[in-house]
C-alpha positions in Angstrom: 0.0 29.1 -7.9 2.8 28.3 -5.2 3.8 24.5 -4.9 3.5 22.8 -1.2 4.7 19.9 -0.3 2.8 17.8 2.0 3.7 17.1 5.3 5.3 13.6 5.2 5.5 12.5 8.9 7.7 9.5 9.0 7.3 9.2 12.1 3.9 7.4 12.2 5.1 5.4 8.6 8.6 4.4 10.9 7.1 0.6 11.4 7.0 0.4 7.8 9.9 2.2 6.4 11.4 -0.2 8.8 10.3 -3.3 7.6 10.3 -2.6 3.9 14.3 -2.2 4.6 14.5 -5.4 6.9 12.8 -7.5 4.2 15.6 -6.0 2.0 18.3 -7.1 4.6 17.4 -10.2 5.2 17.1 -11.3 1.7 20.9 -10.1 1.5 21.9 -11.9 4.9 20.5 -15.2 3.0 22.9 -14.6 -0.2 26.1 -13.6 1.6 25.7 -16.9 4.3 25.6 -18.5 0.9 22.5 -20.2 2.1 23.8 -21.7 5.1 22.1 -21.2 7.8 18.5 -21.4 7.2 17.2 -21.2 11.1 19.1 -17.6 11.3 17.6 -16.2 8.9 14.2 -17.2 10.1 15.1 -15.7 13.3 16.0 -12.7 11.6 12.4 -12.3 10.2 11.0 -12.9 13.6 13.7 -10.0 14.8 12.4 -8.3 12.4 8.4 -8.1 13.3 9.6 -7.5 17.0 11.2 -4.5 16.2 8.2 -3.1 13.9 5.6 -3.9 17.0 8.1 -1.8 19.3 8.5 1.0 16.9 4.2 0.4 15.9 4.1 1.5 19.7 5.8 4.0 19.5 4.8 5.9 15.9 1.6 7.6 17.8 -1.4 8.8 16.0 -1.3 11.0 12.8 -1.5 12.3 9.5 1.3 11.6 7.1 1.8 12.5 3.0 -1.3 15.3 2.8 -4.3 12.7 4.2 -3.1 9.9 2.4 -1.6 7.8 5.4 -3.8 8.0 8.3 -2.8 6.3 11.9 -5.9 6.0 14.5 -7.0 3.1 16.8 -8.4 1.1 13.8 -5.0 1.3 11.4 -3.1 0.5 14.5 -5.5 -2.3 15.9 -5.4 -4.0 11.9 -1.5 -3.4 12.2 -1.3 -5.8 14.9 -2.7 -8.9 13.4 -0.5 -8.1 10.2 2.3 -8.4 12.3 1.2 -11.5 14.5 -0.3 -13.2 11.8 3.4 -12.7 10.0 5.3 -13.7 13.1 3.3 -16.9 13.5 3.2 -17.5 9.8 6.9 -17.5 10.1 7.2 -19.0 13.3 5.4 -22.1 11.9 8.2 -22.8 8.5 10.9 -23.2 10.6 10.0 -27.2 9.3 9.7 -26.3 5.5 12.9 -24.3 5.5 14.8 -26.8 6.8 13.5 -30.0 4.8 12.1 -28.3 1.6 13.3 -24.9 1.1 17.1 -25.0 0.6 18.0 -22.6 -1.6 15.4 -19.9 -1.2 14.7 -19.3 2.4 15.8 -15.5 2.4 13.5 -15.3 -0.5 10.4 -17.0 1.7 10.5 -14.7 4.7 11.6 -11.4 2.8 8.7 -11.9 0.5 6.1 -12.9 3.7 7.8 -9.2 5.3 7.1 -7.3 2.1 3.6 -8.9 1.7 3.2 -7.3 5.5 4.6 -3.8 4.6 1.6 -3.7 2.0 -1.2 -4.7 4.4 -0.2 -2.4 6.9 0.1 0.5 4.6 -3.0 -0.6 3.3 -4.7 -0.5 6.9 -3.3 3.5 7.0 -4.3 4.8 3.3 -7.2 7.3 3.4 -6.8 7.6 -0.7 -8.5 5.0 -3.2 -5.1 4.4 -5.3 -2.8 4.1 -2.3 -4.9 1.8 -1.0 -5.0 0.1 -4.2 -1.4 0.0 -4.3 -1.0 -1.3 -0.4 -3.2 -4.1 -1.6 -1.2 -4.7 -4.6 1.9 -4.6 -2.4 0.0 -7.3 -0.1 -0.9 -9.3 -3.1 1.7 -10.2 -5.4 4.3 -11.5 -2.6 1.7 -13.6 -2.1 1.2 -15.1 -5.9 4.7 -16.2 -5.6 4.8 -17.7 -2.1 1.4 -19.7 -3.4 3.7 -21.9 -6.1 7.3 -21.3 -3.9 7.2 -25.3 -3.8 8.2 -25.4 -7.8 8.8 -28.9 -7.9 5.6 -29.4 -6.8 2.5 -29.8 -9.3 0.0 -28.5 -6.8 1.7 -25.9 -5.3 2.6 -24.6 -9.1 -1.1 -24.9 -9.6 -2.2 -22.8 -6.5 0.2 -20.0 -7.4 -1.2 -19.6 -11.2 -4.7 -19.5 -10.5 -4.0 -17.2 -7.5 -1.7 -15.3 -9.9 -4.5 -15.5 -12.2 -8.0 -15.0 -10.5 -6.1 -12.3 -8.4 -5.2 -9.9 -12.0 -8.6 -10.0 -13.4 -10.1 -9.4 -9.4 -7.4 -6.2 -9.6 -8.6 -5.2 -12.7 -12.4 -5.1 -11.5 -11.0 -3.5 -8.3 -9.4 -0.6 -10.2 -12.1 0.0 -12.8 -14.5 0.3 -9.8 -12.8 3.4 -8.3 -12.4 4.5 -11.9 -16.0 4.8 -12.0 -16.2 6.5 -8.1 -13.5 9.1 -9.6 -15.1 9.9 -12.1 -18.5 10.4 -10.5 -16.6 12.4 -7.4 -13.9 14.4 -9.0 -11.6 13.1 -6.1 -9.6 10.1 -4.9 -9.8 11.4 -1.2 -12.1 8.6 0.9 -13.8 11.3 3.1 -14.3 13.7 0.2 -15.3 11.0 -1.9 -18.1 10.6 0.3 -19.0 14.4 0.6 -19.1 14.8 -2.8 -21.2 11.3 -3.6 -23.7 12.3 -1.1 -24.0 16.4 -3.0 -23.9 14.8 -6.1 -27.0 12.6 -5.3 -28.8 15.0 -4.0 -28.6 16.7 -6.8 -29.2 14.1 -9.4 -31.6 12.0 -7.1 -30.4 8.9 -8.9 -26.2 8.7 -10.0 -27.9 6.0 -11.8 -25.9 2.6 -13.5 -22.8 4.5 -13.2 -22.7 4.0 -8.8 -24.5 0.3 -9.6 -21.7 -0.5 -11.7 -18.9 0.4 -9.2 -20.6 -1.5 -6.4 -20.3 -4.2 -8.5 -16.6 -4.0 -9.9 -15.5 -3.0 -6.0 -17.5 -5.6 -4.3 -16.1 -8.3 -6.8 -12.4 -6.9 -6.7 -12.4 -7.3 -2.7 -15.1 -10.2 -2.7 -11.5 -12.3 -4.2 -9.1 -10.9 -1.7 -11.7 -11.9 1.4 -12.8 -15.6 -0.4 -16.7 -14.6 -0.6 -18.7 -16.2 -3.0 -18.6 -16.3 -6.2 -15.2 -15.6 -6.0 -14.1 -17.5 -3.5 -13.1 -21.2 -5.9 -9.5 -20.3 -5.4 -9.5 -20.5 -1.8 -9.3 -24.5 -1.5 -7.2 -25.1 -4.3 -4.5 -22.4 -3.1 -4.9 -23.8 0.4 -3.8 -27.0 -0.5 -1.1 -26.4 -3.0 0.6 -23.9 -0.8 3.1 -24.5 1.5 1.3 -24.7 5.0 2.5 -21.4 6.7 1.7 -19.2 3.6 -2.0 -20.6 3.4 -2.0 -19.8 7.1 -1.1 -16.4 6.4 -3.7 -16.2 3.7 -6.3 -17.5 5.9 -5.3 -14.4 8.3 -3.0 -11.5 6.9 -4.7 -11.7 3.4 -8.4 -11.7 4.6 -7.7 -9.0 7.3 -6.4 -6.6 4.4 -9.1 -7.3 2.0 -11.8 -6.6 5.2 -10.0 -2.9 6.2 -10.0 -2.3 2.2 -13.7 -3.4 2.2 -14.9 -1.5 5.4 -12.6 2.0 3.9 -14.4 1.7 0.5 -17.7 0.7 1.7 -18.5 1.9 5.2 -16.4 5.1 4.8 -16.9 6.2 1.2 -20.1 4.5 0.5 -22.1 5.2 3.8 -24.9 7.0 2.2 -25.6 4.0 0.1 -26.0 1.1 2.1 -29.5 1.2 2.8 -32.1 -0.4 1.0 -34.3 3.1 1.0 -31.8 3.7 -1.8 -32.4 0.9 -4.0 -31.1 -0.1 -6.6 -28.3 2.2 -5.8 -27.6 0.3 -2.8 -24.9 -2.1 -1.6 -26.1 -3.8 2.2 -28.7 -6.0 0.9 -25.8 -7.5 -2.2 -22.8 -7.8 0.4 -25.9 -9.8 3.2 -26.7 -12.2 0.2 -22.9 -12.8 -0.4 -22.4 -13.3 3.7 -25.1 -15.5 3.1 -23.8 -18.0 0.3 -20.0 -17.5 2.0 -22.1 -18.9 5.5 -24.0 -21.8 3.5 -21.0 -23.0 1.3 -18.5 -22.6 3.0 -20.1 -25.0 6.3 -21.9 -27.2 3.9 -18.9 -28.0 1.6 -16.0 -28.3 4.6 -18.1 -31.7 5.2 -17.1 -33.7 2.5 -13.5 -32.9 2.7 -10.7 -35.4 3.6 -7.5 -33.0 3.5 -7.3 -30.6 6.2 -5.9 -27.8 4.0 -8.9 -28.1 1.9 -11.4 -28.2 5.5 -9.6 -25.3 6.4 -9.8 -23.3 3.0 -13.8 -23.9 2.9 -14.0 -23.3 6.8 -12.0 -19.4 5.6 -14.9 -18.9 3.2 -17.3 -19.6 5.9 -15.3 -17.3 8.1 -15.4 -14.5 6.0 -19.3 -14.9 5.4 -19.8 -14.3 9.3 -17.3 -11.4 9.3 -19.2 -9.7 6.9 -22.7 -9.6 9.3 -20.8 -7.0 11.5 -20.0 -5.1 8.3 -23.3 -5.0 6.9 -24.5 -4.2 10.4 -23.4 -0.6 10.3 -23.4 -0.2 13.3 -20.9 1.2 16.3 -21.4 -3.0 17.7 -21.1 -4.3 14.0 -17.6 -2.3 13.6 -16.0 -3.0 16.8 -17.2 -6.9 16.3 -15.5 -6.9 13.5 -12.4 -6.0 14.7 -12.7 -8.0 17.7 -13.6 -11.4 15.5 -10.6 -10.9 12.9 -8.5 -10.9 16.5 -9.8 -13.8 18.1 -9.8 -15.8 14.5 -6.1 -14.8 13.9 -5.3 -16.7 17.0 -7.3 -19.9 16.3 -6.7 -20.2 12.9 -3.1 -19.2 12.7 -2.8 -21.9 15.9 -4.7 -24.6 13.8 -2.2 -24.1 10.4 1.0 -24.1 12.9 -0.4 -28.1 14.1 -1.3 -29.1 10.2 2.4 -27.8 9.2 4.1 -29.6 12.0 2.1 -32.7 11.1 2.4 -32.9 7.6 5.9 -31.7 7.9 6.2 -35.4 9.8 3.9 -37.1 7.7 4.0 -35.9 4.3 0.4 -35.5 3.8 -2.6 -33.5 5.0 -5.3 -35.9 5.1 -7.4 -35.8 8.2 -7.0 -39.9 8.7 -3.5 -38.7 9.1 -5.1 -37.3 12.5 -6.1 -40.9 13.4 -5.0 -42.3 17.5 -2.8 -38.8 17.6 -3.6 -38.3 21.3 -2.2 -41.2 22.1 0.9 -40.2 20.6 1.2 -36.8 21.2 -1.5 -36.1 23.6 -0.7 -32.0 24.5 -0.6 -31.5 20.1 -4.0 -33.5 19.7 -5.4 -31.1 23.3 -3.9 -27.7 21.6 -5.3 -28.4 18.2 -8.9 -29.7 19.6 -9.0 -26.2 21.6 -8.3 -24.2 18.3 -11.1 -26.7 16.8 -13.3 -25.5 19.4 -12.4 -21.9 18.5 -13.4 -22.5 15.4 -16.6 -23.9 15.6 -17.9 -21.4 18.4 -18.1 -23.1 21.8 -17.5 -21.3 24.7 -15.8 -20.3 26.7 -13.4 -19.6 24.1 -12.8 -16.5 22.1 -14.5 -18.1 19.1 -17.6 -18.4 20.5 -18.1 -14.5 22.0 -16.8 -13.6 17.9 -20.0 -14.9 16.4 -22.0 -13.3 20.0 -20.8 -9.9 19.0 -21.6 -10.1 14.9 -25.1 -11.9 15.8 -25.3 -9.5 18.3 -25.0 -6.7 16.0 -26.8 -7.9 12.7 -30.2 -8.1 15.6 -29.5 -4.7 17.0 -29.2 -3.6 13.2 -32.7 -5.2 12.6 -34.4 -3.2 15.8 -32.6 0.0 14.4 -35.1 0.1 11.3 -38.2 -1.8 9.5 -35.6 -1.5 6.3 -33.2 -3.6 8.1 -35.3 -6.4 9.4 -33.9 -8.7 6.8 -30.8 -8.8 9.2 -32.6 -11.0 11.0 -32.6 -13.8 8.3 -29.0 -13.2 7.5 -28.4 -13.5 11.7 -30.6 -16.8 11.6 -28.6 -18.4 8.5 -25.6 -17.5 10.6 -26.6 -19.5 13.6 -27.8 -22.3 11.7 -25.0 -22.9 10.1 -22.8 -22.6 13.0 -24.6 -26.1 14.1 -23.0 -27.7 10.5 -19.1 -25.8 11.8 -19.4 -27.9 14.3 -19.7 -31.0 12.7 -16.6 -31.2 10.3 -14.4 -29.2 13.5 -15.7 -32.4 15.8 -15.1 -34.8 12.8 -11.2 -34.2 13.1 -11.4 -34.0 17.2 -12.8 -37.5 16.9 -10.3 -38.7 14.7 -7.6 -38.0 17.1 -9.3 -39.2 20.3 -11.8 -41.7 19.5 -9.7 -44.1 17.1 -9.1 -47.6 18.4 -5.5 -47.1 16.7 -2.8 -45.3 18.1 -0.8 -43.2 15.8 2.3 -44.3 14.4 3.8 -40.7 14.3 4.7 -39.0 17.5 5.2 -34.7 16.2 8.2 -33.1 17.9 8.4 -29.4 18.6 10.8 -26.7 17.6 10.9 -23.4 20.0 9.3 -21.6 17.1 6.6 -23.8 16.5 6.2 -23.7 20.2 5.8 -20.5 20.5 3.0 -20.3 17.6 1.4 -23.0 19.7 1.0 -21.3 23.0 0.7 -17.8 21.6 -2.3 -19.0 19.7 -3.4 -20.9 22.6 -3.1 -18.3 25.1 -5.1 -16.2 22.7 -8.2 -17.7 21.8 -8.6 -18.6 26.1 -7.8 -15.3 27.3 -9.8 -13.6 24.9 -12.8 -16.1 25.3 -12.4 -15.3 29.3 -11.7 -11.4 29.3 -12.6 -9.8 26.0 -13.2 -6.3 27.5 -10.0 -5.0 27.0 -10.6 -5.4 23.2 -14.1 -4.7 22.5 -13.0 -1.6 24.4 -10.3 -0.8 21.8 -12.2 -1.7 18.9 -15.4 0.1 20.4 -13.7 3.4 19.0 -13.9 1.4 15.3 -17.0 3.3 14.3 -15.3 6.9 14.6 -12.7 5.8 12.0 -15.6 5.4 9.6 -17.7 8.3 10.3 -20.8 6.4 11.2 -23.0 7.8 14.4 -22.2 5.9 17.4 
């Protein structure tokens, strides 16, 4: 039989051939400066994620490697909060490079590139083990910018249980599409799918076998997006981290995990999401976990006095609502999703940019830290209340029309079938729990505006952390005001992963 070799394409994989070798340079630039000039470098990595959204524009749509890299509107669309949640990740340790990362700053931002080369190959594999390896790739950067502050007990801490939790969650991860190999002869995610669906039919019941690979898989992502049970990391990481790289975990790593989740799941699994297919079904386990990510999350962000923490708990919250959209199913449910992990890259990646310039003043991340700040720096305290706001879901901001959308699809999932109307539940937990958001968001707005006290720090801005501020700003307002321009992009979501419009 005659060898072919596939088509390779590079074309579409330019961004990240591109940035792979960038990461490369600027860890070079950093050793032959001798470790000089710290702010350059940094520049350099922002240079860098420029360039890949130019050349992102200008890669097109396609089929690269046989159908193992796949471009379309929803790689692309996931390929752009990668690359703004890098750029404002990086944008926002201009403070920690300068005061705390001497030695290492090539190091920092080439490992924060490499981290973004895996999500965004991730976001184009069609195959189970590249996109295992993509979120390898996205992973293991990230163990080692966790604990990047060595001299620093926490921040040691956060990177060995991150290291830790995240090697058994891989291992569950990879033993899961063991078991969907070995049930569809094929590692293909559309074929997979054909060949689950034949193989059902003509076994009525794959039996344990698919139970235990739901399992394993929902597990092995459950860790990457923070859902419950797996989600105990998420605080502790978020506080011994330095700022920017729990920002980009908050953002870059959850995106990844979601795309990996919705390729597996929606894609591959399709056939088995609804409960008419019990016990072999996954919709009803995933809505449960949404569930406990929605009640824990809001319920424990309450009792927390470091923002870091507040933040970490609020993620796990996040995640839980993100999740309705997915469960959902729907041609609404995917193109919320989309839309939600866009708006809350903005807000969230905004908030982590005003902890980092604040602790980098203070030292500390407890919210009394927050205490009289408007009276000292009254357009910080007005940015960081709006991203608040965000947060929590008021309008007008692009917060608030993210929960509409996912509410709006977990009902319209309900109406679609008597087997479905335990969406609503799942929709009214959501909406409850919104009410306990606000709460903890409002606790911290109060501390800056409403204490007798005026601050005794005043936060100066560098360009870059500028930037992060008004770039997230401008987001979550212009998105709250015009969102049709992407709910119309992401409208196209559900084509990606073959489910009836």
């Amino acid at each position: 039989m005659e060898f072919v070799l596939p088509e390779y394409s590079l074309r579409i994989m330019s961004p990240e051939i591109f940035l792979f070798i960038w990461a490369l340079v600027i860890i070079t630039y950093d050793v032959v400066t001798k470790r000089k000039n710290g702010s350059s470098t940094g520049y350099l990595a922002l240079l860098g994620l420029m360039i890949t959204g130019l050349l992102l524009a200008f890669s097109g749509k396609g089929v690269g490697f046989g159908s193992m890299f796949y471009n379309d509107n929803t790689s692309i669309f996931f390929k752009i909060i990668f690359l703004g949640a890098a750029f404002m990740a990086i944008g926002s340790s201009f403070g920690i490079t300068t005061n705390k990362i001497v030695n290492h700053r090539g190091e920092f931002y080439g490992l924060m590139l490499l981290s973004t080369v895996g999500m965004m190959f991730l976001a184009s594999s069609n195959e189970l083990l590249s996109l295992y390896i993509g979120l390898e790739l996205t992973t293991i950067p990230l163990f080692v910018l966790a604990a990047f502050f060595k001299d620093n007990k926490l921040s040691v801490e956060a990177g060995i249980k991150y290291f830790i939790i995240g090697a058994f969650s891989s291992a569950l991860l990879l033993y899961g599409i063991s078991f969907l190999y070995g049930m569809s002869g094929t590692t293909d995610i559309v074929q997979m799918k054909i060949n689950l669906a034949i193989t059902h039919l003509t076994f009525q019941n794959i039996g344990v076998i698919l139970i235990l690979a739901i399992v394993m898989l929902v597990a092995g992502i459950g860790f990457k997006l923070g859902l419950p049970p797996f989600h105990q990391w998420v605080p502790d990481v978020y506080e011994g981290a330095p700022t920017p790289v729990a920002a980009f975990l908050s953002v870059g790593s959850k995106a990844a995990g979601l795309i990996a989740f919705a390729k597996i799941f929606v894609n591959g699994l399709y056939a088995f999401h609804s409960p008419d297919l019990s016990p072999n079904d996954w919709g009803i386990l995933v809505a449960i976990i949404a569930v406990l990510a929605m009640i824990i999350g809001n319920t424990v962000a309450i009792r927390q006095t470091n923002i870091k923490r507040m933040l970490g708990y609020s993620a796990i919250a996040q995640a839980g609502y993100i999740m309705i959209g997915v469960v959902a199913m729907n041609k609404l449910g995917m193109s919320s999703m989309g839309f939600y992990m866009f708006a809350y890259m903005f807000a969230n990646m905004g908030a982590f940019a005003v902890v980092a310039l604040v602790e980098d003043k203070t030292g500390s991340c407890e919210i009394s830290n927050y205490s009289g700040l408007s009276k000292t720096s009254p357009m910080l305290s007005g940015i960081f209340a709006v991203f608040l706001l965000s947060l929590a879901g008021i309008p007008p901001l692009a917060g608030f029309l993210a929960k509409y959308y996912v509410f709006a699809a977990g009902i319209q999932a309900a109406q679609s079938s008597p087997s479905l109307s335990w969406m609503y539940w799942v929709v009214g937990i959501g909406l409850l729990t919104t009410v306990f958001a606000l709460y903890y968001y409002a606790n911290v707005i109060k501390q800056m505006y409403f204490s007798k006290e005026a601050s005794p720090y005043t936060i100066k801005f560098s360009v870059p952390s500028l930037t992060v501020l008004f770039i997230g700003l401008a987001g979550v307002i212009i998105l709250g005001l015009i969102p049709e321009p992407i709910i119309s992009f992401t409208s196209d979501f559900a084509n990606s992963f073959g489910l009836i419009p």
